[in-house]
C-alpha positions as CSV (number, residue, x, y, z in Angstrom):
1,X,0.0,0.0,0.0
2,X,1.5,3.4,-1.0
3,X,0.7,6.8,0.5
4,X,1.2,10.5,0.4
5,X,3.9,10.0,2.6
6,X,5.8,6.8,1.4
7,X,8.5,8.1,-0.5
8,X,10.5,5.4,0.7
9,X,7.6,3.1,-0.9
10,X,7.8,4.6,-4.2
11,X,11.5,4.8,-4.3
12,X,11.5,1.3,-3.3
13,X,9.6,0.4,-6.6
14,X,11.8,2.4,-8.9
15,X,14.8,1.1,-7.0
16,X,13.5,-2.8,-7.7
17,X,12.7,-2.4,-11.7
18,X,15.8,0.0,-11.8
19,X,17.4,-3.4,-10.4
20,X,15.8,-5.5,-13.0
21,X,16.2,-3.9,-16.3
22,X,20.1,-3.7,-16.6
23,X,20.3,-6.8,-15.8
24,X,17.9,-7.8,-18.4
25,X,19.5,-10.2,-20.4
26,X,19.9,-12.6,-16.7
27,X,17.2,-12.0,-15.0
28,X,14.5,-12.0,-17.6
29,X,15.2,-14.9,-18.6
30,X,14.8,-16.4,-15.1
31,X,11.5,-15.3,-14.6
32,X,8.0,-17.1,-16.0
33,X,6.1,-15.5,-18.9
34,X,2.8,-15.6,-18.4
35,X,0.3,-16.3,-21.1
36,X,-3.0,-14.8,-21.8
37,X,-4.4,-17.7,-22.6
38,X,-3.9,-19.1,-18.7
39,X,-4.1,-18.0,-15.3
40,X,-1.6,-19.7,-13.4
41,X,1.1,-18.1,-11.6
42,X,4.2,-20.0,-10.5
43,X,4.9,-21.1,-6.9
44,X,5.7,-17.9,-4.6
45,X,9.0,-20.3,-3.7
46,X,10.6,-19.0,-7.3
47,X,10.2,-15.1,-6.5
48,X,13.3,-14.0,-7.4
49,X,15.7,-12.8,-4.5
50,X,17.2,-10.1,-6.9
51,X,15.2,-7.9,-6.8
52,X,13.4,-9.3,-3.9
53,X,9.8,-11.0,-4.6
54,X,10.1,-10.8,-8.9
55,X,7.5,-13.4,-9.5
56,X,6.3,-13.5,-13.1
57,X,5.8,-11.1,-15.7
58,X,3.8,-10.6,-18.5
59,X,0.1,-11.9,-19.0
60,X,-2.8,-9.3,-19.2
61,X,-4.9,-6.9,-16.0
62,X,-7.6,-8.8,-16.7
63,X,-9.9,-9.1,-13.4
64,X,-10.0,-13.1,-13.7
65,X,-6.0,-12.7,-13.4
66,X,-6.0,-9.9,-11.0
67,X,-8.2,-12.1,-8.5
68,X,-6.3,-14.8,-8.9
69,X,-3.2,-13.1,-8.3
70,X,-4.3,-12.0,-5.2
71,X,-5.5,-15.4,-4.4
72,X,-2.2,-16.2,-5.1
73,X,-0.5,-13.9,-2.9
74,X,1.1,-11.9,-5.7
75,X,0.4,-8.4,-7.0
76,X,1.2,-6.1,-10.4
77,X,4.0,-3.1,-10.0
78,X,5.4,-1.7,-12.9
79,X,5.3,1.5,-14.8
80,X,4.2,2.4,-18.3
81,X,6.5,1.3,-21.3
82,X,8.1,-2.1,-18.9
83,X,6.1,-5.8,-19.2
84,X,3.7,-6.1,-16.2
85,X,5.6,-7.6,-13.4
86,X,4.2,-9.6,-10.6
87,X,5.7,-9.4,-7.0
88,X,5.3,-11.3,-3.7
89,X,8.1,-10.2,-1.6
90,X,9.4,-11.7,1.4
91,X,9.2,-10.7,3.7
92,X,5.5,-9.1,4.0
93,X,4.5,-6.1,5.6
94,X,1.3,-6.4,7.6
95,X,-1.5,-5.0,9.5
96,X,-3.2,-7.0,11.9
97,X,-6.5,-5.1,12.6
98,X,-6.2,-5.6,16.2
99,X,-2.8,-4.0,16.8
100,X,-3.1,-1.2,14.8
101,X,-1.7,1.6,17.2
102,X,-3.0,5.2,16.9
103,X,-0.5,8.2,18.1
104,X,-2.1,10.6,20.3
105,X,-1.9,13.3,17.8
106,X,-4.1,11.3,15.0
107,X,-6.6,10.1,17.8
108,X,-6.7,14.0,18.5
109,X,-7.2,14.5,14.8
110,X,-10.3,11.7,15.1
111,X,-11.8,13.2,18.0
112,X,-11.9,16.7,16.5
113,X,-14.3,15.2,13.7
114,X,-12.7,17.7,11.1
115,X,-13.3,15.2,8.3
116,X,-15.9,12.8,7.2
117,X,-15.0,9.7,5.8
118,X,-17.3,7.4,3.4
119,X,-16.6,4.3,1.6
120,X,-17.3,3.3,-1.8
121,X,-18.7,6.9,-2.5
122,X,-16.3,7.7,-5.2
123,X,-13.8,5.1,-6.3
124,X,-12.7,6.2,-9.4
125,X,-11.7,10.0,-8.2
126,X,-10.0,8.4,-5.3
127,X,-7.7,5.7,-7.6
128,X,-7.3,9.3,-10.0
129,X,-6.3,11.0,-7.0
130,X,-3.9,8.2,-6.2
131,X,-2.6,8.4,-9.5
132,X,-1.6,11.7,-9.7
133,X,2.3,12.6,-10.1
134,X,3.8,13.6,-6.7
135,X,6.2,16.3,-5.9
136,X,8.8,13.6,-5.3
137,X,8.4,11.3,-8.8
138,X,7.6,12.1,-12.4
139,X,5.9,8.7,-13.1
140,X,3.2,6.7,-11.2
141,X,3.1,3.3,-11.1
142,X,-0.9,3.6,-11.2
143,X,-1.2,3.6,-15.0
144,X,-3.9,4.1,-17.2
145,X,-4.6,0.6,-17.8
146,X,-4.3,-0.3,-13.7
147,X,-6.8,2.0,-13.3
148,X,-9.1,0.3,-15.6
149,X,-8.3,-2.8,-14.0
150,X,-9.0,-1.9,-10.7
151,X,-12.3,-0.3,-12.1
152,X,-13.6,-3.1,-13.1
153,X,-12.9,-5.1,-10.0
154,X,-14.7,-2.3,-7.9
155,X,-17.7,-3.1,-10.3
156,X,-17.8,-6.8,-9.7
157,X,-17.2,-5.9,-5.9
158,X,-14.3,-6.9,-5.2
159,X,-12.2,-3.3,-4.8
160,X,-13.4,-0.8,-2.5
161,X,-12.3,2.7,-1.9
162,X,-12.2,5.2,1.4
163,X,-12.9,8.9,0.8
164,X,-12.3,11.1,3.4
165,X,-14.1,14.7,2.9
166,X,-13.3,18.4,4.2
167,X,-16.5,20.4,3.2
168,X,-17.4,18.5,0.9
169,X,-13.9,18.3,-1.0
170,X,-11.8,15.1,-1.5
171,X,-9.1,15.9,0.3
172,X,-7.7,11.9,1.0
173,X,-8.6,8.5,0.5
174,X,-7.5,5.0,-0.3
175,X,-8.2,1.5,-2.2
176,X,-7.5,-1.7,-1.9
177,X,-9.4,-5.4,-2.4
178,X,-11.3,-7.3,-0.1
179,X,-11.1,-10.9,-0.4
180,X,-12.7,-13.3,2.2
181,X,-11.2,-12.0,6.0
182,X,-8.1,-10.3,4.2
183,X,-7.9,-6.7,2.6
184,X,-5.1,-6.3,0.5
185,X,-4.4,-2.2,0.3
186,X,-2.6,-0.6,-2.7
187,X,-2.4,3.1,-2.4
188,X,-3.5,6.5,-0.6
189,X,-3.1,10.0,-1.5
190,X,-3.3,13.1,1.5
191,X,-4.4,16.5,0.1
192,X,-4.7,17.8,3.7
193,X,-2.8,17.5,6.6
194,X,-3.4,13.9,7.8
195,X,-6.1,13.3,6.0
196,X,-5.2,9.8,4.5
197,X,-4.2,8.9,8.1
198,X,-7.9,9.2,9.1
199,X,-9.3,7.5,6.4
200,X,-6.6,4.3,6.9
201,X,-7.5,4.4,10.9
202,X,-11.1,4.9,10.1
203,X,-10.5,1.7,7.6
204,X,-8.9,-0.7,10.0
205,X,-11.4,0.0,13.0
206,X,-14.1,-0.7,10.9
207,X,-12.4,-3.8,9.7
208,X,-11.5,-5.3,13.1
209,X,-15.5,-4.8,13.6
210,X,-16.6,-6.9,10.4
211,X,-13.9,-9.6,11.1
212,X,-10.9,-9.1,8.7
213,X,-7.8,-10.7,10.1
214,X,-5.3,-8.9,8.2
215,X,-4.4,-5.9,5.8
216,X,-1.7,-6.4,2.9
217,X,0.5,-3.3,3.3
218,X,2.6,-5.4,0.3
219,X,5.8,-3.4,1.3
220,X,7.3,-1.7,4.6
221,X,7.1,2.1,5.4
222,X,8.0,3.9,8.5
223,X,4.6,5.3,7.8
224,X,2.9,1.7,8.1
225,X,5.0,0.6,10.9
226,X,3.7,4.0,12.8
227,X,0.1,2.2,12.7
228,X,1.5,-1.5,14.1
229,X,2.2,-2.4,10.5
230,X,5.2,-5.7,10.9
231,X,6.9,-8.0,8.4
232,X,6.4,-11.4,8.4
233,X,7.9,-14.3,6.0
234,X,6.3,-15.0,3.2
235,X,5.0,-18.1,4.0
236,X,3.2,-16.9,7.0
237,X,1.7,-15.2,4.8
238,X,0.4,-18.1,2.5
239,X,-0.6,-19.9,5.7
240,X,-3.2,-16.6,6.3
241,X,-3.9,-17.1,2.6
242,X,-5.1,-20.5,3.1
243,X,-6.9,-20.3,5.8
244,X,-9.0,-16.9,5.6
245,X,-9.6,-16.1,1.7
246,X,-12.9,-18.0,1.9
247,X,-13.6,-16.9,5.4
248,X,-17.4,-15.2,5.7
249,X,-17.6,-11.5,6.9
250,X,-20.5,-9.3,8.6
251,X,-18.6,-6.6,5.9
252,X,-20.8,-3.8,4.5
253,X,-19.7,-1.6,1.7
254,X,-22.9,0.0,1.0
255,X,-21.8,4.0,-0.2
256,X,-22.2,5.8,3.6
257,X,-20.9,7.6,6.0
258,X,-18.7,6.3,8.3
């Protein structure tokens, strides 16, 4: 999950294919080539270690493919003009909705009620939003054609989106999938001063409350680990995999607010 304030998250991403594509002569050929014409994904066990979690790369954004990546425990990160590359890195950084820790300056933030927060009210301005060049990079990762993607899987129901409102104005928000007990995040964006940190806080309480076990965060940020966000191994996270994905939930997405 990347945010307004993971730099170190984005860098991170550039740093990895930056890693990958001088060496392209060894390391593509190491990896597997997906095909459009399947959905399979290779064992997590062959993610490259160089850079750390390269799983696959190729195949399509189709939503079949996309769900069953996640299913998988692998997820796309590239940028425009590269193949799609898949990732499941190792270790994982997670959010187990019971420890997430609020600082007493957010939870003063919360009580002050400044901003209202809804879900599902507005996913696609909030995946634009995320989008959007930063300050601190001339390219997102967030393409046109992810964006499409990730459309579509809010339309079948499966990506859901947290808008947080000052007046009336987006000023922060996030998305991510919900699968079973598990919520896999992929990005936030903060147009106002800790905006995204209320919506993500807002998110997590009210997961605890429908009975999610645990959030993907996908890669470690001192801004995560401020929340309670830890790294496990990989196949710890399988083993969650496994055993929640087709977990029930009292979860309610209907567009509200919070």
């Amino acid at each position: 999950m990347t945010t307004a304030c993971d730099r170190v998250c984005r860098t991170e991403l550039q740093t990895r294919i930056a890693c990958a594509l001088p060496f392209r002569k060894v390391v593509m050929p190491m990896l597997t080539w997906l095909q459009r014409n399947s959905l399979d994904f290779p064992p997590l066990d062959k993610a490259l270690r160089e850079p750390n979690g390269l799983l696959a790369a190729g195949g399509d954004l189709s939503a079949d493919r996309l769900i069953r990546a996640y299913r998988h425990g692998c997820f796309p990160w590239f940028q425009d003009g590269q193949p799609i590359l898949w990732w499941s890195p190792d270790p994982r950084t997670v959010l187990l909705p019971e420890e997430l820790h609020v600082s007493r300056s957010l939870g003063k933030v919360l009580r002050q009620a400044r901003y209202t927060v809804t879900f599902d009210q507005n996913f696609a301005a909030v995946i634009q939003a995320c989008a959007a060049p930063r300050s601190y990079a001339n390219e997102t990762w967030i393409t046109r054609s992810m964006q499409d993607a990730y459309l579509e899987l809010h339309r079948r129901g499966h990506a859901h989106s947290v808008e947080v409102w000052e007046n009336d104005v987006l000023v922060g928000g996030l998305y991510g999938l919900a699968m079973g007990q598990l919520f896999f995040g992929e990005s936030m964006f903060s147009r106002a001063d800790n905006a995204s940190k209320v919506g993500f806080a807002t998110l997590v309480e009210r997961l605890h409350a429908w009975g999610f076990v645990l959030i993907d965060c996908q890669m470690p940020t001192q801004h995560l680990h401020s929340f309670g966000a830890r790294s496990i191994p990989r196949q710890a996270f399988a083993d969650y995999l496994n055993r929640h994905l087709d977990q029930p939930t009292n979860a309610d997405w209907l567009p509200r607010r919070v």
